[in-house]
mmCIF file of the N, C-alpha and C atoms, coordinates in Angstrom:
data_MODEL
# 
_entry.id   MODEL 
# 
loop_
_atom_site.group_PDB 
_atom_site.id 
_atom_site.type_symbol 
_atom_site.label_atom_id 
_atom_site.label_alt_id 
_atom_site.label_comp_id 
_atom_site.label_asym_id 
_atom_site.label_entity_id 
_atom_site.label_seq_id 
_atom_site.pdbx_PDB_ins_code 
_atom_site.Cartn_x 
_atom_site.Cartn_y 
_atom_site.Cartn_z 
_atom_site.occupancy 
_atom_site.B_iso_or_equiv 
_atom_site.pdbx_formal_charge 
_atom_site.auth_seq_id 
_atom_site.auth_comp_id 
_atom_site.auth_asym_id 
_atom_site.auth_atom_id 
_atom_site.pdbx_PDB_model_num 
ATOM 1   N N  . UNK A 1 1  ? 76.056  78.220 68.086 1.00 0.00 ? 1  UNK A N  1 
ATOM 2   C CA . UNK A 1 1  ? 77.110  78.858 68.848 1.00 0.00 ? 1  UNK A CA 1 
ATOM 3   C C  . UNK A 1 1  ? 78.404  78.767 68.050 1.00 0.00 ? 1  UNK A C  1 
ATOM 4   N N  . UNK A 1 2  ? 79.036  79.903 67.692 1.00 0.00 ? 2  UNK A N  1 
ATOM 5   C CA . UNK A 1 2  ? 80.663  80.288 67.215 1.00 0.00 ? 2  UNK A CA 1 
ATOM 6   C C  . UNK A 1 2  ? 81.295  78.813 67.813 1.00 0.00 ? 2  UNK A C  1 
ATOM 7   N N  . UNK A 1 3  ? 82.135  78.499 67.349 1.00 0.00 ? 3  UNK A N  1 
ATOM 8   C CA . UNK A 1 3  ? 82.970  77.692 67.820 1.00 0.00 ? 3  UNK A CA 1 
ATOM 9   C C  . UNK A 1 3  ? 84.704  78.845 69.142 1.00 0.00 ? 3  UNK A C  1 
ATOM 10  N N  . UNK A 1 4  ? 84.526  79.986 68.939 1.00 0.00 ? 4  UNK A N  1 
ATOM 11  C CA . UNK A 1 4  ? 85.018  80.671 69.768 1.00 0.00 ? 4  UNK A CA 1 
ATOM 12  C C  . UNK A 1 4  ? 84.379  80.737 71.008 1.00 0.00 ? 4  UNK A C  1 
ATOM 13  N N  . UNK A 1 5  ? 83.064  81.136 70.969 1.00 0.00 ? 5  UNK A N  1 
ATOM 14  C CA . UNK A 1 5  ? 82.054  81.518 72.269 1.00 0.00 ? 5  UNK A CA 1 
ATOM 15  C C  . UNK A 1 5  ? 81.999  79.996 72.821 1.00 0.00 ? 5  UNK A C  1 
ATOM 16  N N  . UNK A 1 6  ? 82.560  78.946 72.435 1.00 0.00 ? 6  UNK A N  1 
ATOM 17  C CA . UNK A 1 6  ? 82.206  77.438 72.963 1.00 0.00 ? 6  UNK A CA 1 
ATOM 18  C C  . UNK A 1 6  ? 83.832  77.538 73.910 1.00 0.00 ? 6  UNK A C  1 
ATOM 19  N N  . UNK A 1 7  ? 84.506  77.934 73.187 1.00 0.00 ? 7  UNK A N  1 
ATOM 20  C CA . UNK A 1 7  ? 86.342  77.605 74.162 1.00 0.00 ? 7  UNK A CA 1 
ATOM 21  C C  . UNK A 1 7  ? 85.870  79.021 74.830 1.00 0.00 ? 7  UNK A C  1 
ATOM 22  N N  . UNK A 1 8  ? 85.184  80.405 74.690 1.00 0.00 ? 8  UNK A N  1 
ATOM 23  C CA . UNK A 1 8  ? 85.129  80.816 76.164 1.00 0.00 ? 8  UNK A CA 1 
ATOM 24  C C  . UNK A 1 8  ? 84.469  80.266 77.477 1.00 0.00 ? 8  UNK A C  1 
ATOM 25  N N  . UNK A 1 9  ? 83.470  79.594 77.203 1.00 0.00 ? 9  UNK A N  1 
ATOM 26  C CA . UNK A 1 9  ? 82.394  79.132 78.033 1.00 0.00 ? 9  UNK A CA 1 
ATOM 27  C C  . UNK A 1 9  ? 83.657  77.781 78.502 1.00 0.00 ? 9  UNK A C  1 
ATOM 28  N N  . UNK A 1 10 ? 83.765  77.401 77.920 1.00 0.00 ? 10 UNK A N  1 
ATOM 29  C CA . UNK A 1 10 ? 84.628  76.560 78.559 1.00 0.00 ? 10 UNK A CA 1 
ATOM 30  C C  . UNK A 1 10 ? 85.816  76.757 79.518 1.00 0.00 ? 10 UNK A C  1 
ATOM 31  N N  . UNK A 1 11 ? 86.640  77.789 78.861 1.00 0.00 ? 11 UNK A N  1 
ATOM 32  C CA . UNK A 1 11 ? 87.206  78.430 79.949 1.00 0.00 ? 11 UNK A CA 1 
ATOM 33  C C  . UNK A 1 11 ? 87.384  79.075 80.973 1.00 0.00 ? 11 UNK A C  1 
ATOM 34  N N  . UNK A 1 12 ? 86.408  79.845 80.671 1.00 0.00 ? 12 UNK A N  1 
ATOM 35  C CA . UNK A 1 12 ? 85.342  80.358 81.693 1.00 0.00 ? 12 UNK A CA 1 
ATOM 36  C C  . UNK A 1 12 ? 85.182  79.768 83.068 1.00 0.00 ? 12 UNK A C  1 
ATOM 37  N N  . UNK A 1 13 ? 84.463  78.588 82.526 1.00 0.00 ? 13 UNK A N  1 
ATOM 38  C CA . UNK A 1 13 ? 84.188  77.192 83.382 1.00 0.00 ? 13 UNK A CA 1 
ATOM 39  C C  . UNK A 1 13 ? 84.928  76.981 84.363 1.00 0.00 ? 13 UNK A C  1 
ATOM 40  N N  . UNK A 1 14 ? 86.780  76.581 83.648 1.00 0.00 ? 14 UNK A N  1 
ATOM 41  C CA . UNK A 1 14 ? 87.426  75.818 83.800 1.00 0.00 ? 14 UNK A CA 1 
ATOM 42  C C  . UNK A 1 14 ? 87.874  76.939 85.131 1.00 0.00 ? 14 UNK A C  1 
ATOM 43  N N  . UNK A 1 15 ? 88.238  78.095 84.932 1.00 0.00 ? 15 UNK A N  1 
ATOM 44  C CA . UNK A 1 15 ? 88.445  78.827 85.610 1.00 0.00 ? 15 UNK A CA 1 
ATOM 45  C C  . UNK A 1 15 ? 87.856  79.409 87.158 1.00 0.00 ? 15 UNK A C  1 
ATOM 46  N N  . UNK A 1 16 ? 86.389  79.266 86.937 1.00 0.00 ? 16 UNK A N  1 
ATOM 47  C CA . UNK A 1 16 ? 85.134  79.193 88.211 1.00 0.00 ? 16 UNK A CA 1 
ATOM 48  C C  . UNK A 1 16 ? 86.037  77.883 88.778 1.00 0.00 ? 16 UNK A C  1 
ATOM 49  N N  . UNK A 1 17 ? 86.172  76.736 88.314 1.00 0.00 ? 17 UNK A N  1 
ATOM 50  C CA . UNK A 1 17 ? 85.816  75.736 88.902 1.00 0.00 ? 17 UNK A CA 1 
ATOM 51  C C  . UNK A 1 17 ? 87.668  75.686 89.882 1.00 0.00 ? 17 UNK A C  1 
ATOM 52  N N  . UNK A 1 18 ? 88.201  75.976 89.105 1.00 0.00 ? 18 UNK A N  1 
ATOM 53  C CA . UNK A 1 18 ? 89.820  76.537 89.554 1.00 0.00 ? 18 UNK A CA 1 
ATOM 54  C C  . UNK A 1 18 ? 89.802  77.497 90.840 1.00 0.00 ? 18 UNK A C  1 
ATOM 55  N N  . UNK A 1 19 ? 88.798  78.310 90.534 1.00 0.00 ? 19 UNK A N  1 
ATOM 56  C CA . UNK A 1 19 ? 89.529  79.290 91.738 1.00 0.00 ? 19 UNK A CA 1 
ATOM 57  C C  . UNK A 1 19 ? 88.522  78.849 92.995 1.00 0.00 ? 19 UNK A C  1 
ATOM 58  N N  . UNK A 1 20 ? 87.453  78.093 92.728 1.00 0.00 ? 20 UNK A N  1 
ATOM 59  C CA . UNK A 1 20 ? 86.744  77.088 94.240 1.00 0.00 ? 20 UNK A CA 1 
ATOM 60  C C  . UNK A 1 20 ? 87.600  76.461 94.754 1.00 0.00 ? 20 UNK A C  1 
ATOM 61  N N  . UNK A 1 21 ? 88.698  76.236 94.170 1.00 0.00 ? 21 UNK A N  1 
ATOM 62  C CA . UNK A 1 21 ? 89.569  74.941 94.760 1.00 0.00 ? 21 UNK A CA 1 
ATOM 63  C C  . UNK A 1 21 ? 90.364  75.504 95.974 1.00 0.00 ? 21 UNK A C  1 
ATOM 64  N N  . UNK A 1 22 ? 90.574  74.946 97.505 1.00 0.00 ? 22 UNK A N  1 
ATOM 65  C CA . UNK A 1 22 ? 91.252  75.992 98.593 1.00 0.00 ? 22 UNK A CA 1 
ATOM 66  C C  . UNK A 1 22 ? 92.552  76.570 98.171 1.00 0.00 ? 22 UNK A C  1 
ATOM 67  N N  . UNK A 1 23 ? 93.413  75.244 97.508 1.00 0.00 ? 23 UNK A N  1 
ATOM 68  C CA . UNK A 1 23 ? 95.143  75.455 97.528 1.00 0.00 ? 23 UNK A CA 1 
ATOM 69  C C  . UNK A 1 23 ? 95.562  76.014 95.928 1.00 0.00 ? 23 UNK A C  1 
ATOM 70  N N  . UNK A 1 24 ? 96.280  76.653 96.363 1.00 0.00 ? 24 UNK A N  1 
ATOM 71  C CA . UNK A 1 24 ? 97.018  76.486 94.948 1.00 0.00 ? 24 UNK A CA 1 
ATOM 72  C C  . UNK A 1 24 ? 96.657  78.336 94.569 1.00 0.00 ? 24 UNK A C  1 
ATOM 73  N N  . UNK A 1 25 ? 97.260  78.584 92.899 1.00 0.00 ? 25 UNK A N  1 
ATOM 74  C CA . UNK A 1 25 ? 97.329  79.760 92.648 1.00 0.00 ? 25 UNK A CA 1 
ATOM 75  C C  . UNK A 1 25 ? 96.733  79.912 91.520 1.00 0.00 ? 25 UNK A C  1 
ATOM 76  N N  . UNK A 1 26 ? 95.719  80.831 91.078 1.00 0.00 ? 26 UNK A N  1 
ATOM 77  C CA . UNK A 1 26 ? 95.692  81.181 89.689 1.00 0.00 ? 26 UNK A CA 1 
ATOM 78  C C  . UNK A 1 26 ? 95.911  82.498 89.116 1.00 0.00 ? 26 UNK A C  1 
ATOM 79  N N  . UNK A 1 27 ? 96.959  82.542 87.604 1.00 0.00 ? 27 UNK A N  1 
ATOM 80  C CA . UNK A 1 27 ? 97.402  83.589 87.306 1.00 0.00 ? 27 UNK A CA 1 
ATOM 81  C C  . UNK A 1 27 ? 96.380  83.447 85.968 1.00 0.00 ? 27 UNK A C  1 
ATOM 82  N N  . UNK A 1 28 ? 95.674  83.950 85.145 1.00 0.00 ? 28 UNK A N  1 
ATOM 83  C CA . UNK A 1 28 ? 95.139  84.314 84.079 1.00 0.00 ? 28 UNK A CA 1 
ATOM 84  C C  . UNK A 1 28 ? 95.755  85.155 83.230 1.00 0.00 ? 28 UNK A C  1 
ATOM 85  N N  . UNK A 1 29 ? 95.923  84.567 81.861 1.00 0.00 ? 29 UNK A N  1 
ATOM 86  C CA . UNK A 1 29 ? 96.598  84.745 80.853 1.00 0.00 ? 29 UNK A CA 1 
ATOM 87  C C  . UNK A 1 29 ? 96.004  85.305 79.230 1.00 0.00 ? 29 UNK A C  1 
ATOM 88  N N  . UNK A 1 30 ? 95.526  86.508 79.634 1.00 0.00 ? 30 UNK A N  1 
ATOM 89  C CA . UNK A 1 30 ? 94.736  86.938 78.327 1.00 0.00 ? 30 UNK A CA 1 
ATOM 90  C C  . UNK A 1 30 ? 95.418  88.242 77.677 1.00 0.00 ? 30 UNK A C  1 
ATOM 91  N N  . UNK A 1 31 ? 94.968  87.709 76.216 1.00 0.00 ? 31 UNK A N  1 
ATOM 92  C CA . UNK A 1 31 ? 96.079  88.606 75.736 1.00 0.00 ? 31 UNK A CA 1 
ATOM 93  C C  . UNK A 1 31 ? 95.205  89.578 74.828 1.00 0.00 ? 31 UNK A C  1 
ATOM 94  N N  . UNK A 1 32 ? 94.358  90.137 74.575 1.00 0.00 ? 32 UNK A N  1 
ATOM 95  C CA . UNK A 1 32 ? 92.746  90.567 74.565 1.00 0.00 ? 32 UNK A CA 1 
ATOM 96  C C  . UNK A 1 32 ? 92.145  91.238 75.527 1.00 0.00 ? 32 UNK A C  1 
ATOM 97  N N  . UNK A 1 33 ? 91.668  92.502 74.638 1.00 0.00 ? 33 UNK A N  1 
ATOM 98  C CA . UNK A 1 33 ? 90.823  92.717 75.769 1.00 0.00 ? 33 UNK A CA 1 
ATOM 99  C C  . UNK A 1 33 ? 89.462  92.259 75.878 1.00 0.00 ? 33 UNK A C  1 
ATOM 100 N N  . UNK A 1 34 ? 88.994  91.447 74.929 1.00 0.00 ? 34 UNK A N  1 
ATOM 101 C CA . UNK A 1 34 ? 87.920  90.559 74.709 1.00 0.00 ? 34 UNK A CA 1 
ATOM 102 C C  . UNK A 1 34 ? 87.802  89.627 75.849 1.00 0.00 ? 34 UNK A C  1 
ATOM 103 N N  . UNK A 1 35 ? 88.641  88.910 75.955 1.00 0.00 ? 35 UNK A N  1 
ATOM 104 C CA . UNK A 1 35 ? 89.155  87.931 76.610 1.00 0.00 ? 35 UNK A CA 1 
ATOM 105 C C  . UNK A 1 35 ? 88.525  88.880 78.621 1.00 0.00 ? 35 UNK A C  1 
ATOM 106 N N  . UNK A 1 36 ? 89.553  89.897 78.635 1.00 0.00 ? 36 UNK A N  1 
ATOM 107 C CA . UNK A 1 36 ? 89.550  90.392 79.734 1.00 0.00 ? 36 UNK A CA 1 
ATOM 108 C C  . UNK A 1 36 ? 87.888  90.859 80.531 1.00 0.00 ? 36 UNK A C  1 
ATOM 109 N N  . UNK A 1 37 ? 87.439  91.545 79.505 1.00 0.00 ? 37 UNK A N  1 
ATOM 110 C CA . UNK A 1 37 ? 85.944  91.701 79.583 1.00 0.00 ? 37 UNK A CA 1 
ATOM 111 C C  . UNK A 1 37 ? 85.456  90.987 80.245 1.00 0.00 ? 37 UNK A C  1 
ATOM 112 N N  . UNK A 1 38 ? 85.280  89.323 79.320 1.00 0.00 ? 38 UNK A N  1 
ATOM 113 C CA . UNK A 1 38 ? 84.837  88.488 79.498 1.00 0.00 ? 38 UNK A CA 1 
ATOM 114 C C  . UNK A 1 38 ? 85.002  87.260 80.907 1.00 0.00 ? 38 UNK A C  1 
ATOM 115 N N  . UNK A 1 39 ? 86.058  87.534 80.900 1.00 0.00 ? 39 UNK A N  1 
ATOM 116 C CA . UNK A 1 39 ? 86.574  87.361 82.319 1.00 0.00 ? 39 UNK A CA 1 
ATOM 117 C C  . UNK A 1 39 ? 86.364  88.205 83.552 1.00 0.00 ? 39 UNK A C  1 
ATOM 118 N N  . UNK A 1 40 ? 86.121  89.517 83.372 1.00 0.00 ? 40 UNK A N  1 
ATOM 119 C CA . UNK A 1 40 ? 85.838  90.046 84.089 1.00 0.00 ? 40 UNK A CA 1 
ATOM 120 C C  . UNK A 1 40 ? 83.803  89.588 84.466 1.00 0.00 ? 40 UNK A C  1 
ATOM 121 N N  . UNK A 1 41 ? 82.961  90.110 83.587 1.00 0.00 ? 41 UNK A N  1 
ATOM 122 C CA . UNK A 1 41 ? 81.836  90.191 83.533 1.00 0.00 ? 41 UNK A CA 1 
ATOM 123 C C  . UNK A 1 41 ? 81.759  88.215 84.450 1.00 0.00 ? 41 UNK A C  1 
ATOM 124 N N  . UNK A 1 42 ? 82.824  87.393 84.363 1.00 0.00 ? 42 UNK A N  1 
ATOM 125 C CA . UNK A 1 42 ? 82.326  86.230 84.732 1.00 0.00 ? 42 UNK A CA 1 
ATOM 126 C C  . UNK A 1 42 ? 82.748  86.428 86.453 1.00 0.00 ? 42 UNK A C  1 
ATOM 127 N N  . UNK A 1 43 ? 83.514  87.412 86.856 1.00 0.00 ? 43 UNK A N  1 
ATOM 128 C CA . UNK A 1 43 ? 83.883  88.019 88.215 1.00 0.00 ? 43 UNK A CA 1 
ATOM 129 C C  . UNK A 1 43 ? 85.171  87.230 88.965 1.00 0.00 ? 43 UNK A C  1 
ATOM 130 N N  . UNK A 1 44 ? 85.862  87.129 87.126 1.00 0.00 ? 44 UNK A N  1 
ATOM 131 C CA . UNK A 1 44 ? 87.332  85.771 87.549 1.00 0.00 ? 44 UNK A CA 1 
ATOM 132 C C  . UNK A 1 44 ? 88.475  87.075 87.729 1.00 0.00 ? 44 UNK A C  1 
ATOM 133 N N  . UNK A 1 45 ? 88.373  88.102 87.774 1.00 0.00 ? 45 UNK A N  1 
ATOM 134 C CA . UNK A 1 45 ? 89.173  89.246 87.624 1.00 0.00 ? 45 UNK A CA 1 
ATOM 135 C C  . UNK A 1 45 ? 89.854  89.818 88.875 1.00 0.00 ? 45 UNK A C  1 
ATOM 136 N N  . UNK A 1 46 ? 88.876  89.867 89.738 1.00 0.00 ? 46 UNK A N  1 
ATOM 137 C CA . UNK A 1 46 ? 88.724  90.554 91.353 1.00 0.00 ? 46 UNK A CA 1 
ATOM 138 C C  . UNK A 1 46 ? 89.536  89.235 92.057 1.00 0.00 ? 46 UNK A C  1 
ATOM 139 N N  . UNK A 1 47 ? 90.604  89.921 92.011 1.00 0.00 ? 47 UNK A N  1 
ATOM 140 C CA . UNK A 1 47 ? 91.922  89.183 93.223 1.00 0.00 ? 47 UNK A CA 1 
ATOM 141 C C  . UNK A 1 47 ? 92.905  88.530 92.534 1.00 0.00 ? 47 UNK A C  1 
ATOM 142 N N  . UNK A 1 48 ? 92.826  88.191 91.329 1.00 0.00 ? 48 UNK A N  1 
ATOM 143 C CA . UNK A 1 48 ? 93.553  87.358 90.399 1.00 0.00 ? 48 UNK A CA 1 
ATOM 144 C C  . UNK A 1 48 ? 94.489  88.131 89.669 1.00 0.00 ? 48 UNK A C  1 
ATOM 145 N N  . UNK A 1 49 ? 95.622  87.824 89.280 1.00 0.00 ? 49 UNK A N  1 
ATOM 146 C CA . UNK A 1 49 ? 96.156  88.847 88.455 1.00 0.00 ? 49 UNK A CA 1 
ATOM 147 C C  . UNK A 1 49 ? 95.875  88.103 86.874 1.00 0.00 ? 49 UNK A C  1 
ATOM 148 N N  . UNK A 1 50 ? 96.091  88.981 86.561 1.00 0.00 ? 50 UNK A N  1 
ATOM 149 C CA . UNK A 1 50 ? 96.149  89.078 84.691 1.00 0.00 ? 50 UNK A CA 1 
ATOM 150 C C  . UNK A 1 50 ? 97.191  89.420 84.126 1.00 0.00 ? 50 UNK A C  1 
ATOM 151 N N  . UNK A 1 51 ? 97.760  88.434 83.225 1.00 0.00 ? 51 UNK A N  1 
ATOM 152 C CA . UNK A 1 51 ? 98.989  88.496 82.367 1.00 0.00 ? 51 UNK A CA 1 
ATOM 153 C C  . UNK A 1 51 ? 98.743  88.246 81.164 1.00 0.00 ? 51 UNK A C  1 
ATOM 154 N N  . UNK A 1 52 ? 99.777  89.050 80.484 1.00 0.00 ? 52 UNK A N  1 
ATOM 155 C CA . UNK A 1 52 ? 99.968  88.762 78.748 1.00 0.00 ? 52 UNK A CA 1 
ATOM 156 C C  . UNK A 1 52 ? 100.087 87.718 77.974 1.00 0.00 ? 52 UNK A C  1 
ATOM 157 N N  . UNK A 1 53 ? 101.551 87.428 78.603 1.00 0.00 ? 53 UNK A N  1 
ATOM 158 C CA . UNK A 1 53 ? 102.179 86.007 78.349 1.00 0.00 ? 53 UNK A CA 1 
ATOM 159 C C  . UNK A 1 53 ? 102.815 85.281 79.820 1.00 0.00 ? 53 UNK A C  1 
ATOM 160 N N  . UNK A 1 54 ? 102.607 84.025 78.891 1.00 0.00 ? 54 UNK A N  1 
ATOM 161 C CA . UNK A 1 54 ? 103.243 83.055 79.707 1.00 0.00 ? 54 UNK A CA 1 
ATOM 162 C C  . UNK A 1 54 ? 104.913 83.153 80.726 1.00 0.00 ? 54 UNK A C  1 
ATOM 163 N N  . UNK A 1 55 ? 105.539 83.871 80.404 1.00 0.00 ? 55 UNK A N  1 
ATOM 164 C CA . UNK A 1 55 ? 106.530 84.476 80.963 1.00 0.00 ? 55 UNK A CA 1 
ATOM 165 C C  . UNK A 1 55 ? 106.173 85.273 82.238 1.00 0.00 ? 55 UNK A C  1 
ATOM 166 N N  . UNK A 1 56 ? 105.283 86.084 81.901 1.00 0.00 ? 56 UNK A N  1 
ATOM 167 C CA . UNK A 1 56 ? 104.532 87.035 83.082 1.00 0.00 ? 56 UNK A CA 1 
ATOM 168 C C  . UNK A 1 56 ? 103.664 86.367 84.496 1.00 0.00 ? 56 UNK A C  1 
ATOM 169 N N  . UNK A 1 57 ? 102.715 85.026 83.703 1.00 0.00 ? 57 UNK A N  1 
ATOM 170 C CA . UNK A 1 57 ? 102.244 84.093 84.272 1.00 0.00 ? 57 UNK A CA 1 
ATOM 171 C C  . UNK A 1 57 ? 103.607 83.203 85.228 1.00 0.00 ? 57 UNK A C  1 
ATOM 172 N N  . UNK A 1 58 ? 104.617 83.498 84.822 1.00 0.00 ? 58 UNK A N  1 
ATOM 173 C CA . UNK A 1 58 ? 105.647 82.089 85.627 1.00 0.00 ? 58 UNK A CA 1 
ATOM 174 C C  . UNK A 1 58 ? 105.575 83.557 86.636 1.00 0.00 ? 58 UNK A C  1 
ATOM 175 N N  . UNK A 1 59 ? 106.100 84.584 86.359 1.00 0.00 ? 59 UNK A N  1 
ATOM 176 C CA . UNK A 1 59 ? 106.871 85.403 87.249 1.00 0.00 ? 59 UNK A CA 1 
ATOM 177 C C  . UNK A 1 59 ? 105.570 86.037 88.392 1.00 0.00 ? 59 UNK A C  1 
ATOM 178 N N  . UNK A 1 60 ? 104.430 86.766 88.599 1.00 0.00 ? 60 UNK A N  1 
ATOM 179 C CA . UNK A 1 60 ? 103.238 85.781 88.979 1.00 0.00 ? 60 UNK A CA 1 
ATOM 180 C C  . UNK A 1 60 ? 103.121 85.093 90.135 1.00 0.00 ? 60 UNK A C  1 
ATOM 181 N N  . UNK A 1 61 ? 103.519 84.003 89.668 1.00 0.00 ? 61 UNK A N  1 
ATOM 182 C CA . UNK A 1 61 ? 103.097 82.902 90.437 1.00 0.00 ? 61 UNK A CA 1 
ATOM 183 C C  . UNK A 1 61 ? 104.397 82.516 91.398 1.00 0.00 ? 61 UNK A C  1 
ATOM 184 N N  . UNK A 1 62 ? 105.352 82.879 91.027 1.00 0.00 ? 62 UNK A N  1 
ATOM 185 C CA . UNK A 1 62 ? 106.670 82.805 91.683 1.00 0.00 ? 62 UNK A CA 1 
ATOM 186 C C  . UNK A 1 62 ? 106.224 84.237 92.988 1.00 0.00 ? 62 UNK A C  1 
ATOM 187 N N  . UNK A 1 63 ? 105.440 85.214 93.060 1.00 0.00 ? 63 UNK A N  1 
ATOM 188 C CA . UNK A 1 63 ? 105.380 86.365 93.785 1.00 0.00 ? 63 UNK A CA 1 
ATOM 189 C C  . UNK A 1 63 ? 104.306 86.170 94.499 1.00 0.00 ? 63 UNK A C  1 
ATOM 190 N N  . UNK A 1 64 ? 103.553 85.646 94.097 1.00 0.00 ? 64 UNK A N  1 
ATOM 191 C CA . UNK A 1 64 ? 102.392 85.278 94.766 1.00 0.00 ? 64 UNK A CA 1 
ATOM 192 C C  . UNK A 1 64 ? 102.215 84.745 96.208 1.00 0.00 ? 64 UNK A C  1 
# 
């Protein structure tokens, strides 16, 4: 396994295991459309927003 395809699976992960949680917010931060795909096909896409940068991610989560 790529050492890339290992930090998606991981993030991936990290992300499933994030949005089970009741409280709280998640904004996703991909700057790729690789990234987005991949996030999508894992079904982290549907309700979540998606941002570029970290700037976009504060503003986001401040609206949310």
């Amino acid at each position: 396994m790529r050492h890339d395809e290992s930090v998606a699976d991981t993030v991936i992960a990290e992300l499933l295991r994030a949005k089970s949680r009741p409280a709280g917010k998640l904004v996703i931060v991909a700057r790729n459309q690789r990234w987005i795909q991949s996030l999508s096909i894992a079904g982290l896409t549907r309700g979540t927003p998606i941002v570029a940068t970290l700037d976009d991610a504060q503003n986001a989560m401040r609206t949310q």
